[in-house]
C-alpha positions, -999 to 999 in steps of 0.1 A, spaced: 0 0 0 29 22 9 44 17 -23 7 27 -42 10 62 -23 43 69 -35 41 64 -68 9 84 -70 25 111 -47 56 114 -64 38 113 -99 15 144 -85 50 162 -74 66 154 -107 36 164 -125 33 199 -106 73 209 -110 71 199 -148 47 227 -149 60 253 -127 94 252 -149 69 251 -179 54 282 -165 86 296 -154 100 294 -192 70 314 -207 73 342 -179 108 343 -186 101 351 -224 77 375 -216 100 395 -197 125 394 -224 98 406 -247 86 432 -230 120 448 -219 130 446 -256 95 462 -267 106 487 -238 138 490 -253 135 493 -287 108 526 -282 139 539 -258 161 539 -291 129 549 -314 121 583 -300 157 596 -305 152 591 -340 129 615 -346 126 640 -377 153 665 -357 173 636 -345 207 651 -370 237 633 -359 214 597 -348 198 599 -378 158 595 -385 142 562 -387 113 575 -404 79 574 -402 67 542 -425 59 511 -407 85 486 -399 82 442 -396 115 420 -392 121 393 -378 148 391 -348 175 383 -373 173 414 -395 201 436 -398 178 470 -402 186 490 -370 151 488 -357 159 457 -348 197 456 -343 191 477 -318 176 455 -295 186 418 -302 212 426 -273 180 419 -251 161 392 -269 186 367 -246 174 335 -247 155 336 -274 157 322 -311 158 352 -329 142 334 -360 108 332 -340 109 367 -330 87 394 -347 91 429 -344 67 460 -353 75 494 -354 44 522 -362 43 555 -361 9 561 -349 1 600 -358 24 591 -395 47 612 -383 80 614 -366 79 650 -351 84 656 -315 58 653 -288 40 625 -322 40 584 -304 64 557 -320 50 520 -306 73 489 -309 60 453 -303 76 419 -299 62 391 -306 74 356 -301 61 322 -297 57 299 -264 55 255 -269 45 244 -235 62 212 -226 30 200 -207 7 207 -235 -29 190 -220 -25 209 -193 -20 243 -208 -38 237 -236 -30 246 -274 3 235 -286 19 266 -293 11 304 -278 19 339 -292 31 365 -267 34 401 -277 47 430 -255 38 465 -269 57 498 -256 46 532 -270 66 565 -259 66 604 -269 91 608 -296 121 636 -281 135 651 -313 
């Protein structure tokens, strides 16, 4: 009977610390995510329309992946750690179509999350997005 008890105990236990690393992994990535979406609008709003010696980014709409060499991105794969930079998305708007001063630039990353324990969090694969929008400076 002992040995009945353990089994299903230890099963339980296994079961729940599969999934708290499981849950751990996909916290982890958001993080990253978000601190790059955080990030990359940091770097945006110096590039503004007066921005002479950074340079302007612009004001058209920008979508890479993580391994593109445009700036909007380059600029931040330095905190995409732990990530494959193939599955990574980033977006880049300009949301008044402009890049004047005082007008919002938004970056969001997106990436994907496969839970190891996929019948208990459900669908197979999850898309997480972190979105950071700031006041553009020059």
């Amino acid at each position: 009977m002992a040995m009945v008890e353990g089994v299903l105990t230890t099963s339980v236990l296994l079961m729940l610390m599969m999934g708290m690393v499981d849950m751990g992994v996909a916290v982890f990535r958001m993080h990253v995510i978000s601190e790059a979406a955080r990030q990359g609008a940091r770097r945006a709003i110096v590039h503004g329309s007066q921005a002479d010696q950074l340079g302007s980014w612009g004001s058209t709409a920008f979508t890479g992946m993580g391994t593109s060499t445009d700036p909007k991105v380059t600029e931040i794969q330095q905190y995409l750690t732990g990530l494959d930079l193939s599955t990574v998305t980033i977006n880049v708007t300009w949301p008044n179509n402009g890049n004047k001063p005082e007008q919002n630039v938004t970056y969001q990353v997106s990436t994907t999350w496969t839970p190891m324990m996929t019948w208990i969090f459900g669908s197979p694969t999850r898309t997480m997005t972190a979105t950071s929008t700031m006041p553009i400076a020059h």
